[in-house]
N, C-alpha and C positions, 0 to 999 in steps of 0.2 A: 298686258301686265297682270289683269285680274287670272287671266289662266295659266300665267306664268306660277304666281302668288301660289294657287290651289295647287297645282303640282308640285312645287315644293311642300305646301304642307302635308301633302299627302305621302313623299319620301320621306320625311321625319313621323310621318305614321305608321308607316310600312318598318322603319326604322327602330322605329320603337316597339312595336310587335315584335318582330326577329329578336332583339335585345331581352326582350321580358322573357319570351319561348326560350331563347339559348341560356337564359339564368335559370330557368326550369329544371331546363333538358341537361341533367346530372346526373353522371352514374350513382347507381344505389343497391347496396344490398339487399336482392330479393328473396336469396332463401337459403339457408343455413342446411346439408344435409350431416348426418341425422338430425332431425329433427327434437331431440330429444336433449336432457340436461344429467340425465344418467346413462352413463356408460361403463364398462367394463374396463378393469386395470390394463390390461394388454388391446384396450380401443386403438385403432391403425389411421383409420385416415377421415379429414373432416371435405365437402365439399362445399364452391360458394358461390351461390348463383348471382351474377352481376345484371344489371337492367340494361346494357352493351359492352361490345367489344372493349375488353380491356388494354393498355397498352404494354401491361411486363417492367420486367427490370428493376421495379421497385417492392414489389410483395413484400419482402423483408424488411421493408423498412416500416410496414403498416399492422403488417400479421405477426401477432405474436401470444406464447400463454403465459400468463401469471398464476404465480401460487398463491397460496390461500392469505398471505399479507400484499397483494396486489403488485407484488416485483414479478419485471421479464425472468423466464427462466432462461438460464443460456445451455446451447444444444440441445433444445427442445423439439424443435423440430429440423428437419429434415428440408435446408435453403437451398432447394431445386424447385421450379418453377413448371410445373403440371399443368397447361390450359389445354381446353377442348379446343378442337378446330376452326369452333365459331371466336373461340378467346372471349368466353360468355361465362364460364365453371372453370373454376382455379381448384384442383385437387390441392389438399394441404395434407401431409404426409407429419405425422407425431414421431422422431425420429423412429424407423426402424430397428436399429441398431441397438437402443436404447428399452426396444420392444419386445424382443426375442430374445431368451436368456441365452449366453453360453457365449456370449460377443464380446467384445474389447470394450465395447463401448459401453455395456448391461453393466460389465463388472468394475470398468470406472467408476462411473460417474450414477449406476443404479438407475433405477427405472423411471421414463417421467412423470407416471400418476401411481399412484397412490392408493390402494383399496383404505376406503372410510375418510378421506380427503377430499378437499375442495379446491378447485382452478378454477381458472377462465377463460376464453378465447377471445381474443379482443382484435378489432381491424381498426384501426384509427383512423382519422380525417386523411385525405390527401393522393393519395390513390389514383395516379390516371388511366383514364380512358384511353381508347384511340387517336381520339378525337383532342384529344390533351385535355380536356375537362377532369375536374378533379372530385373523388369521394367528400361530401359534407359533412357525412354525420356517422358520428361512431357505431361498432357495431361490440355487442358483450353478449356471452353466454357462460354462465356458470356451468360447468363439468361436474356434478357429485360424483366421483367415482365407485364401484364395486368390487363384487370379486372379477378373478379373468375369468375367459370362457377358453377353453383349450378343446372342445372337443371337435370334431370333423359334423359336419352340418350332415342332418338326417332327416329325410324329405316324408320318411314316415309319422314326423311330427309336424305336422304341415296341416293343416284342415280346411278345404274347397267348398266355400258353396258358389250356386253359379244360379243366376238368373238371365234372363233375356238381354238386360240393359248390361251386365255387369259380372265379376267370375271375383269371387272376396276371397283372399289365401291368409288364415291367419298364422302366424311365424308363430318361434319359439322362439328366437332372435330377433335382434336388429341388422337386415339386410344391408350391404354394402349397395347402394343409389345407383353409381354409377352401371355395375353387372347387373343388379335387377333389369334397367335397362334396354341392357343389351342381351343379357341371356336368359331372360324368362318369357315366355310366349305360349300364347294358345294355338297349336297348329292349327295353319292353313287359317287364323284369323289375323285382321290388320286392325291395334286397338293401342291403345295407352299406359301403361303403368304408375299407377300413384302411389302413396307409402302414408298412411297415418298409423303411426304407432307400428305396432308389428304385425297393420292389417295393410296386406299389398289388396288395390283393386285395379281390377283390368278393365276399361270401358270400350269395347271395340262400336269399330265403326260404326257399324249396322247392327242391329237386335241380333242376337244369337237368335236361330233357330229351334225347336227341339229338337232333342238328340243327343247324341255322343259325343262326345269334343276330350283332346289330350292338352294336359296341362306339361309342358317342358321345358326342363330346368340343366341348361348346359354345363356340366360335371367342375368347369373352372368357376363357376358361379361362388362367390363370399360372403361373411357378413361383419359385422365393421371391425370382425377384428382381424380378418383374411382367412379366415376357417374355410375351407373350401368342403365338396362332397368328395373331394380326391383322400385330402388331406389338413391334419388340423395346422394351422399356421405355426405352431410350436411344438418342433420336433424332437426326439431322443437323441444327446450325439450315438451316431455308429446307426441310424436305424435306417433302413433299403428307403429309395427313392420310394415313392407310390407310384403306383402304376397308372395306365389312363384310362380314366373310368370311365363307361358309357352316359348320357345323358343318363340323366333322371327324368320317365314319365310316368304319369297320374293322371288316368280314365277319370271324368266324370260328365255327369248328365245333364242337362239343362231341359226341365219339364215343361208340360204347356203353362 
């Protein structure tokens, strides 16, 4: 009986752990990209990093932006549903349509932000996971908005230094997260990209060596407002496609 007793109360222990951990174990919003609370009037897309797999289907019911009296704006954005493969990053797209002058939709209903105005972006409670677990806690960022940035991204404004641990590229923009990525790289090294501010750093695996090393910036590469090095995201009507522009690369040296 007595070992009977201890192993029951040992499954209401067991029981009760599991219960506490799964009350824990909630998805949460870990990181907001840009990082930033000013942005440009013609800003394109926000990204959301989840603490697991997400479940879908409800995003519009949590994600939304308020204007500066704290009301949803309606066709603000863009209710398509963007997840990365892990279903970890939900791209949130600021309607396009709404972005780019010269639309149906520009000339309805006018732009969503605002130059010298103030929004918000907000994710509310509720949110599932995979797992059907739900978001707790809200999530806010205020948007100052600016002027737009219309011009085509220029890698001559770019500035490298590079030490052994690390390669610092300071921007003149605010890079698009997701391309950074995927299409910025130190050839022939295997390393990281992070984003504080409009300082990207590259932390490769192993110390850089001394020597020469190419810094390369794939021609579709953007920055939050889709500005490409091909082309500025906001075109002339009547003006020729761009054409396909070679990568962007930039020599530099890493000393003893």
């Amino acid at each position: 009986m007595k070992g009977a007793a201890a192993a029951g109360v040992g499954l209401v222990l067991v029981a009760g752990v599991a219960g506490l951990l799964w009350s824990r174990s909630v998805p949460v919003v870990r990181a907001v990209h840009p990082a930033t609370g000013d942005v440009p009037a013609n800003f394109l897309r926000l990204y959301v990093d989840f603490s697991e797999p997400m479940g879908g289907d409800d995003v519009f019911e949590h994600v939304r932006l308020l204007d500066g009296e704290g009301r949803p704006m309606a066709d603000s954005l863009r209710e398509l549903e963007f997840w990365s493969r892990e279903r970890t990053r939900l791209m949130v797209y600021i309607h396009p349509g709404r972005v780019k002058t010269g639309l149906a939709m520009s000339g309805e209903f006018g732009p969503v932000l605002q130059e010298g105005k103030r929004f918000t972006f907000q994710i509310t409670p509720g949110m599932k996971s995979v797992s059907g677990r739900k978001v707790r806690e809200e999530f806010r960022r205020e948007l100052r908005v600016g002027p737009p940035r219309t011009a085509r991204l220029e890698l001559d404004r770019w500035k490298v230094e590079a030490r052994p641990d690390r390669v610092e590229v300071e921007c003149d923009v605010w890079m698009d997260q997701a391309g950074l990525e995927t299409w910025l790289s130190v050839e022939g090294v295997n390393g990281r990209w992070t984003i504080d501010g409009r300082r990207l750093t590259f932390r490769p695996e192993k110390p850089l060596a001394p020597g020469s090393y190419t810094l390369v910036a794939d021609a579709r590469m953007e920055d939050v407002c889709g500005n490409s090095f091909q082309k500025p995201f906001e075109t002339r009507p009547g003006a020729e496609p761009a054409n396909e522009a070679p990568d962007r690369r930039v020599p530099f040296v890493v000393r003893p």
